[in-house]
C-alpha positions in Angstrom: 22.4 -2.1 8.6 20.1 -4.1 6.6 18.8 -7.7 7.8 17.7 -10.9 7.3 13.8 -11.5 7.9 14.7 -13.5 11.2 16.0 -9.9 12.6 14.6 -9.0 15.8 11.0 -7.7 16.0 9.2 -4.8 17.2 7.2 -5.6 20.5 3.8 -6.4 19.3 2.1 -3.7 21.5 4.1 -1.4 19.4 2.5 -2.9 16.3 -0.6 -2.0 14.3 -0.2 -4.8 11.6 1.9 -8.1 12.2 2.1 -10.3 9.5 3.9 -14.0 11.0 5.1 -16.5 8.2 2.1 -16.6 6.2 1.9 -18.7 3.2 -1.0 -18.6 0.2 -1.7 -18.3 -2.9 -4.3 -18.2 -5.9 -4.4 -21.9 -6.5 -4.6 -24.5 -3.4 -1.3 -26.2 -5.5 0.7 -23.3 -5.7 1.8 -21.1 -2.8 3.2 -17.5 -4.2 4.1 -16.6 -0.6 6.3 -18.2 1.8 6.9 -18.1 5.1 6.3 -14.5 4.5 6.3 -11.4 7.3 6.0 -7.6 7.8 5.4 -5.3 10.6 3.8 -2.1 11.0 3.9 -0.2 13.5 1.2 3.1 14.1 1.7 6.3 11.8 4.6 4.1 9.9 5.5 4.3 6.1 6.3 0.9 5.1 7.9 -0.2 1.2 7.5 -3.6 0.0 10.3 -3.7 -3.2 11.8 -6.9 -5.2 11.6 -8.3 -8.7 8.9 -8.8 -11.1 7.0 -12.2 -9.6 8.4 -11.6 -6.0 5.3 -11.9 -4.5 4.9 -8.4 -3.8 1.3 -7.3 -4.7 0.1 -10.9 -3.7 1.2 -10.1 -0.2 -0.8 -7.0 -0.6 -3.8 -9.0 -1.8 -3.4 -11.3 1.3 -3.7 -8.5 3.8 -6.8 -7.2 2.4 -8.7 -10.8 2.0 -8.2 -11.2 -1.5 -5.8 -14.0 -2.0 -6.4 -17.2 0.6 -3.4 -17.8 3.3 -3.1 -21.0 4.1 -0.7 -20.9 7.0 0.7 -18.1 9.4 -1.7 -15.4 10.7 -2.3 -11.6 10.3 -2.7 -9.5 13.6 -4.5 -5.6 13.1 -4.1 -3.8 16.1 -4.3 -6.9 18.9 -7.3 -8.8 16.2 -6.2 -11.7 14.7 -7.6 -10.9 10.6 -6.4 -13.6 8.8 -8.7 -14.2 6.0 -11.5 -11.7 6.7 -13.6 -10.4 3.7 -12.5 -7.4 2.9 -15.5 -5.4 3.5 -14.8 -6.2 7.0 -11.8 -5.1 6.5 -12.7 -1.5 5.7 -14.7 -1.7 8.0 -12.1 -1.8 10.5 -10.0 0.9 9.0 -7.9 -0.6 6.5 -8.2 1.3 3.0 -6.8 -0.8 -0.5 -6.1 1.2 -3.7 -5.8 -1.7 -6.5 -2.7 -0.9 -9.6 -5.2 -1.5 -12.0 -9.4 -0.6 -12.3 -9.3 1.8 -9.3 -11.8 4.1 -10.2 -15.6 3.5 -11.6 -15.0 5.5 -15.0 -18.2 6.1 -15.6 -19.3 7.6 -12.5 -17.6 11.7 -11.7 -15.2 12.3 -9.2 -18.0 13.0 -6.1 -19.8 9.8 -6.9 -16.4 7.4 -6.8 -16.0 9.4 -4.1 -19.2 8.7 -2.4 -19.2 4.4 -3.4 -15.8 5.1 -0.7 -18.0 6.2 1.6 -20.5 3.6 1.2 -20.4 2.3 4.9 -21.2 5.5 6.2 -22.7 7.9 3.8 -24.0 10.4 6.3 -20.3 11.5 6.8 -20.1 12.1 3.3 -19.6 15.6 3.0 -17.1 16.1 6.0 -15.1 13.3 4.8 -15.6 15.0 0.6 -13.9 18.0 2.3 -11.1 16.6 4.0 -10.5 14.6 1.5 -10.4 17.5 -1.2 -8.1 19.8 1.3 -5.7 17.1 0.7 -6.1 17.0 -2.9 -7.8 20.0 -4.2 -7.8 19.2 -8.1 -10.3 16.8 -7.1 -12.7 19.2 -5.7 -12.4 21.5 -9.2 -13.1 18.7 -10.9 -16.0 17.3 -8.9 -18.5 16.8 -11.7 -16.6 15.3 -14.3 -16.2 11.3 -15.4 -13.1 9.7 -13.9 -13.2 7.9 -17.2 -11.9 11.4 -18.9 -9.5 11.8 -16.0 -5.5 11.7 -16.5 -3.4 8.8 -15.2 -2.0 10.6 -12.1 -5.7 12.1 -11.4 -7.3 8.8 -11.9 -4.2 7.9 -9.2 -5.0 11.0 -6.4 -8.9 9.6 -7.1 -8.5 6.0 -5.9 -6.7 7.2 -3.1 -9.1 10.0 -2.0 -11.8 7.5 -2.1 -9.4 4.9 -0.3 -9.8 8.2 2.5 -13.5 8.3 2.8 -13.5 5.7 5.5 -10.9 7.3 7.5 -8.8 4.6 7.3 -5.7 4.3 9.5 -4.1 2.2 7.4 -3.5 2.3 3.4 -2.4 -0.8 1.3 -1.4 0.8 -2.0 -0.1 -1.6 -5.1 2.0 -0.1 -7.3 0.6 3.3 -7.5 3.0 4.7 -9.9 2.8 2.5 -12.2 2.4 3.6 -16.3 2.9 6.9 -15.6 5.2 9.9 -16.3 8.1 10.6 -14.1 6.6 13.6 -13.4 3.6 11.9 -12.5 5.4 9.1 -10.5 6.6 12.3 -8.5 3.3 13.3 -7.5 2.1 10.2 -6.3 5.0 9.6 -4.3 4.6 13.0 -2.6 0.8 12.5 -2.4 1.4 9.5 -0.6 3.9 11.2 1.9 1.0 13.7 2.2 -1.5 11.0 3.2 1.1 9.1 6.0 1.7 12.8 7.4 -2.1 12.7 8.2 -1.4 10.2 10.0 -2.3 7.2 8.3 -0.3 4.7 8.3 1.0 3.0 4.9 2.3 0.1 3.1 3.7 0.6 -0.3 4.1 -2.2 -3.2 6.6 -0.6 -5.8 8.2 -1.3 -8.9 9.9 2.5 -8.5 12.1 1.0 -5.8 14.6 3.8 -5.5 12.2 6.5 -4.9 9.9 4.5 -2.7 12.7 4.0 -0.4 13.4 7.2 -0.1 10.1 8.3 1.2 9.8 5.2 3.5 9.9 4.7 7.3 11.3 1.0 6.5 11.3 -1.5 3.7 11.4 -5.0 2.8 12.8 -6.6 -0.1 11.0 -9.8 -1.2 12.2 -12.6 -3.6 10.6 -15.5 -4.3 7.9 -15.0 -1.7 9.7 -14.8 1.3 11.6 -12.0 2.7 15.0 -11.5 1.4 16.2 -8.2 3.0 14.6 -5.1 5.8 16.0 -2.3 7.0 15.1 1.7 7.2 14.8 2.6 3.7 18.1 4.9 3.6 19.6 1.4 4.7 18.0 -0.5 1.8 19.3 2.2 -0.5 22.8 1.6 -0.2 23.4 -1.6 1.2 25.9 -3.2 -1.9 24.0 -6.3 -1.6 20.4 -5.0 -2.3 21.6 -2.6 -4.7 23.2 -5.4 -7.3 20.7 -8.2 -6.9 17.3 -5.9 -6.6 17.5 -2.4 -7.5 20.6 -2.1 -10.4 20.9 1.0 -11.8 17.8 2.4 -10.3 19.7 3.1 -6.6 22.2 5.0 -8.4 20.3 7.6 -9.6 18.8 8.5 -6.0 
């Protein structure tokens, strides 16, 4: 059954990424997140769903260095990260894909694909090939401008560059976002594609029904602070989630 965010946790040597009440925001006045948590644990799928000013991609932001916390902590894999740059982030194997400007439009597909690989460029092409056997369009299309790229290729580029550092964990905000359903598909399955690698994932989505059914486990945030967590077949069809987060979007899963 789904629970409150004071359900039991998962033993932290199980954990890659523990996240323990943190609170920040983009103003030193105004705190977006509160008391806010997550846990990850290795090779997991994780959702992070709730309405429109839950917090959601600010808690993203906060993991990968880009919005201050001001209280609470961030553990990666026994290493307390609170607050680290996020180049030293990457550096430690944790990969952020943006919802919006997540490709250099004027550069092609090889060199957004080689500014991912920027920390270690020798690796370049072995990492250009296992990144294209995942995703092979991106290969075909190796010369040309991300600018003149569709929204769902533009989409399978941010992540494959998000790959280049081998990463073992992916923070990916909103990734569906403005495109088809048909589209929305894709990414969804590419991202199930990626965690099956064996990288493991956290997921801000709007598309809460569908990201739940891909996930490992979810969390529903309102007003900063975690409302609801559970499996994500839980999430689904728990009558409390369902009328005051996901409406008429549950039914139709």
């Amino acid at each position: 059954m789904t629970t409150d965010a004071r359900s039991a946790p998962l033993r932290s040597s199980e954990l890659l990424i523990h996240v323990d009440g943190i609170t920040g925001g983009y103003s030193s006045d105004v705190d977006i997140l509160n008391d806010c948590s997550l846990e990850l644990a290795p090779g997991e799928l994780i959702a992070i769903i709730g309405p429109n000013g839950a917090g959601k991609s600010t808690l993203l932001k906060s993991l990968f260095g880009l919005v201050r916390i001001r209280s609470g902590k961030v553990m990666y894999d026994g290493e307390e990260i609170t607050n680290l740059k996020a180049h030293a982030l990457v550096e430690r194997g944790i990969g952020y894909v943006p919802q919006n400007n997540n490709v250099f439009p004027s550069l092609t597909i090889e060199e957004n694909l080689e500014m991912g690989a920027f920390l270690e460029p020798k690796a370049f092409e072995e990492r250009f090939e296992e990144v294209v056997e995942m995703f092979p369009r991106l290969a075909e299309r190796r010369s040309q401008r991300a600018g003149a790229l569709s929204g769902g290729e533009r989409q399978m580029l941010a992540m494959g560059r998000a790959l280049m550092m081998k990463p073992r964990v992916i923070l990916l905000d909103e990734p569906s976002a403005g495109l088809s359903p048909a589209l929305q598909d894709q990414v969804f399955v590419n991202t199930k594609k990626i965690n099956s690698a064996g990288v493991s994932v956290i997921m801000v989505e709007q598309n809460a029904s569908r990201c739940l059914q891909i996930c490992d486990r979810g969390y529903v945030l309102d007003q900063g602070t975690n409302a609801y967590t559970g499996t994500g077949r839980e999430l689904l069809t728990d009558p409390k989630v369902i009328e005051l987060y996901l409406g008429t979007l549950a039914k139709a899963h």
